[in-house]
C-alpha positions in Angstrom: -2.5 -41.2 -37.2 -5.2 -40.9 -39.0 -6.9 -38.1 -41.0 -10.1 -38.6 -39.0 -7.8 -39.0 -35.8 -6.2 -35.8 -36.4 -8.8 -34.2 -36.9 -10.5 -35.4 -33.3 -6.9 -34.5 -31.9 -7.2 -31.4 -33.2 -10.8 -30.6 -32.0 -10.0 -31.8 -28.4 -6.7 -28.9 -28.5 -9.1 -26.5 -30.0 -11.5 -27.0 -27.2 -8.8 -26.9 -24.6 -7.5 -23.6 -25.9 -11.1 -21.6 -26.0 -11.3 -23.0 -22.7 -8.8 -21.4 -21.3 -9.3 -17.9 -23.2 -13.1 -18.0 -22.0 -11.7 -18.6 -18.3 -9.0 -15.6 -19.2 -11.8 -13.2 -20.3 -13.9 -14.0 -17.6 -11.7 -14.1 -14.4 -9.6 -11.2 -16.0 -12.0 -8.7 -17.7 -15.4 -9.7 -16.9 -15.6 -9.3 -13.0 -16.5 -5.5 -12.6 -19.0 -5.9 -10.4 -22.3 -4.9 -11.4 -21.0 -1.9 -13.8 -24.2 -1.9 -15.7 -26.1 -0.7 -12.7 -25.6 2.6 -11.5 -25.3 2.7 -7.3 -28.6 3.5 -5.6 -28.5 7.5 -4.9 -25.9 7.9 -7.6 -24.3 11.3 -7.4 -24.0 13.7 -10.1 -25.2 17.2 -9.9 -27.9 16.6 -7.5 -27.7 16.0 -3.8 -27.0 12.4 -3.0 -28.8 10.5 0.1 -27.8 7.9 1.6 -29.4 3.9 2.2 -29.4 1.7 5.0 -26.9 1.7 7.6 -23.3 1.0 8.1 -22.2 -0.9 11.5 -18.5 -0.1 12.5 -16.1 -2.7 13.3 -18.5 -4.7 11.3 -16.1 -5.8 8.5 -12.8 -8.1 8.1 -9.6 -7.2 9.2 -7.4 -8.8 6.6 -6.4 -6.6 3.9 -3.1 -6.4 3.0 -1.3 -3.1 3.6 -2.3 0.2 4.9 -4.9 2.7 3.4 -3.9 5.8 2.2 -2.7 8.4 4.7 -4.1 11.5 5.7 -4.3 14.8 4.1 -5.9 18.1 3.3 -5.2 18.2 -0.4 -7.7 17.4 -2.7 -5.9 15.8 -5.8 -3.5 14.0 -3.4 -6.5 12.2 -1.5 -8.1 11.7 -4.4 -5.2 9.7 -6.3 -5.2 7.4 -2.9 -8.7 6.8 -2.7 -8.6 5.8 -6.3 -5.8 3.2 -4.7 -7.7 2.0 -2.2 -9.9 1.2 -3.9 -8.9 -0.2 -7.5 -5.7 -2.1 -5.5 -6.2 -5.6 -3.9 -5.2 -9.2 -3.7 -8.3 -11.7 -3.9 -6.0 -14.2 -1.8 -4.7 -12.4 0.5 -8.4 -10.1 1.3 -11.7 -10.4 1.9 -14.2 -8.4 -0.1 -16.0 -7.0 2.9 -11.8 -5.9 4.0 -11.2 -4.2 0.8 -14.8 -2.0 1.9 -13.5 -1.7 5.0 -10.3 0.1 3.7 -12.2 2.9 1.5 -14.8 3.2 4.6 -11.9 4.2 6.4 -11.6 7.2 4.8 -14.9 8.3 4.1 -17.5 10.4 6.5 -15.7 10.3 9.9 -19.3 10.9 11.2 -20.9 8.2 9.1 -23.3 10.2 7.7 -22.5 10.1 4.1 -21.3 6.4 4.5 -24.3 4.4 3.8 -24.2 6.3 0.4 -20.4 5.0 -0.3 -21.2 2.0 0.6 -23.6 1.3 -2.2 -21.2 2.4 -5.2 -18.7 0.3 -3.5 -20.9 -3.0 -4.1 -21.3 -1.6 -8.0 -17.8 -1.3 -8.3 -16.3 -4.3 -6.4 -16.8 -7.5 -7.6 -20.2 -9.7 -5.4 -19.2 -12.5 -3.0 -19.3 -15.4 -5.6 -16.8 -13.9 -8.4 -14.7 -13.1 -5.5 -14.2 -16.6 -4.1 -13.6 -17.4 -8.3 -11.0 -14.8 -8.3 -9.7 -16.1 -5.4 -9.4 -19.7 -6.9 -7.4 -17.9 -9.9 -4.9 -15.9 -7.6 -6.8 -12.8 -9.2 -4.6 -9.5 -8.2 -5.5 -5.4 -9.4 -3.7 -2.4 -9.0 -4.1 0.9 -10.7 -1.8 3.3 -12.1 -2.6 6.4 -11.9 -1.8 8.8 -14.9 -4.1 12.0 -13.9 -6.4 13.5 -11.4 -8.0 17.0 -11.7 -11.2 18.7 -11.0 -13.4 18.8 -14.3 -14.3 21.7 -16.3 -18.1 20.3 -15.5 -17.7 20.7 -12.4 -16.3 23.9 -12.2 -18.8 25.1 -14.5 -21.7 24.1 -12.3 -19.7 25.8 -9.2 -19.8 28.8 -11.2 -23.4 29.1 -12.4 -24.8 28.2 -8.3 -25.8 24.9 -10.3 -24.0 22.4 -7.7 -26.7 20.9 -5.2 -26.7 21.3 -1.0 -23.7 19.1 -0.6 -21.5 19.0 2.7 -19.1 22.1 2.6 -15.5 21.4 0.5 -17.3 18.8 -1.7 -15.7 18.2 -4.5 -15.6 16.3 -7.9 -12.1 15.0 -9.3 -12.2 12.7 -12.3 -9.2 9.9 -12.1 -7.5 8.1 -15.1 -5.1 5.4 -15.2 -4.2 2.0 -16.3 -5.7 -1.5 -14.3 -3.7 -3.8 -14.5 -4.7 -7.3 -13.6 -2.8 -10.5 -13.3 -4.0 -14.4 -12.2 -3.0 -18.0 -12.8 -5.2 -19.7 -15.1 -4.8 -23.1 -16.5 -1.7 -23.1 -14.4 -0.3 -20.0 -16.8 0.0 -16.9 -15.3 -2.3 -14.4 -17.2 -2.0 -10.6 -17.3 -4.3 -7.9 -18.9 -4.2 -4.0 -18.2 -6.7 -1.0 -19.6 -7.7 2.6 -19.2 -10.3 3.3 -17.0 -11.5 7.2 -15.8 -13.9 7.6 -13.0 -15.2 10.6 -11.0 -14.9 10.8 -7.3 -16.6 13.3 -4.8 -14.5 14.4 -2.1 -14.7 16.4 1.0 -11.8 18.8 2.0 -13.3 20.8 5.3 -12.8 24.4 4.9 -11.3 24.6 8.5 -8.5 22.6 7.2 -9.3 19.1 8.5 -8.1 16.1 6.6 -10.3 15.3 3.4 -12.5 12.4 3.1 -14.0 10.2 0.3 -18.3 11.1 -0.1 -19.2 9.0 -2.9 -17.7 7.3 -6.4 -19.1 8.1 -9.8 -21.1 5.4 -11.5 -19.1 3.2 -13.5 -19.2 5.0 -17.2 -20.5 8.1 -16.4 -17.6 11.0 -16.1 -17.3 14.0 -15.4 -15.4 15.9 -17.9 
């Protein structure tokens, strides 16, 4: 072979290899949904409100497993909403079934729904990287290392600084490891990291089961 033939061959290889790293990177870091967007009515320390409306029985029926199971503790429900929502299987649900599985455990009056219902499209990958995750047998799960009401949060309790929310609301910021895994190239690929997130959730006073009220924007904690 040739030194000008080697070097072609070698070009050609090169261009296979970035190839498949680009693909990697893409299918197996860059599909966060819209996480440069914060969700419309965004909660933080003001009151959230809620948009549109939310049809039930609307949505698909085929995720995989069941959601997480009732209770009245706070860092308990939390740690499973976190589940429900970070863990999935692109070929085995829909997008619209993985919203159907946190929106079983939110509001059970629907109020607050519409409001959970726009962080879940920032936080869940949109309709077309789904069906390209889906392609790449694109998987998520996420350990979870810690959940626990912030000092913030507490804080703003304290000084009468927390908004008119509904009564038991709230804030527990999650941490834990995602860890992803596909087939790409016909390799399978894997790639975990930290993520921490705030959720708002409602344990009723009376003693009812708790219920997710909204997610955090993606990047902004409470601490």
């Amino acid at each position: 072979m040739s030194a000008a033939q080697l070097r072609r061959h070698w070009r050609i290889i090169g261009a296979a290899l970035a190839a498949v790293v680009v693909l990697t990177v893409l299918l197996l870091r860059g599909f966060d949904g819209h996480q440069d967007v914060a969700p419309s009515a965004q909660p933080s320390l003001t009151s959230p409100s809620g948009i549109g409306s939310v049809e039930a029985g609307s949505s698909d029926t085929d995720q995989s497993g069941d959601g997480p199971g009732a209770t009245s503790d706070l860092i308990v429900f939390a740690r499973s909403a976190s589940s429900a929502l970070f863990d999935w299987d692109s070929t085995m649900a829909t997008r619209s079934a993985v919203m159907a599985a946190v929106l079983q455990i939110a509001d059970p009056s629907g109020e607050h729904s519409p409001g959970l219902l726009a962080d879940l499209s920032v936080w869940l990958p949109d309709e077309a990287w789904w069906a390209r995750l889906r392609e790449y047998q694109t998987r998520q799960r996420l350990e979870v290392t810690s959940a626990e009401v912030p000092a913030a949060w507490r804080r703003a309790v304290a000084a009468g600084q927390v908004p008119d929310l509904a009564p038991g609301t709230t804030a527990v910021t999650v941490s834990g490891v995602r860890h992803r895994d596909g087939v790409v190239a016909d390799r399978p690929e894997s790639w975990s990291d930290r993520v921490t997130f705030t959720v708002f959730v409602v344990c009723p006073p009376d003693g009812d089961d708790c219920w997710l009220a909204r997610l955090g924007a993606p990047g902004k904690v409470l601490e």
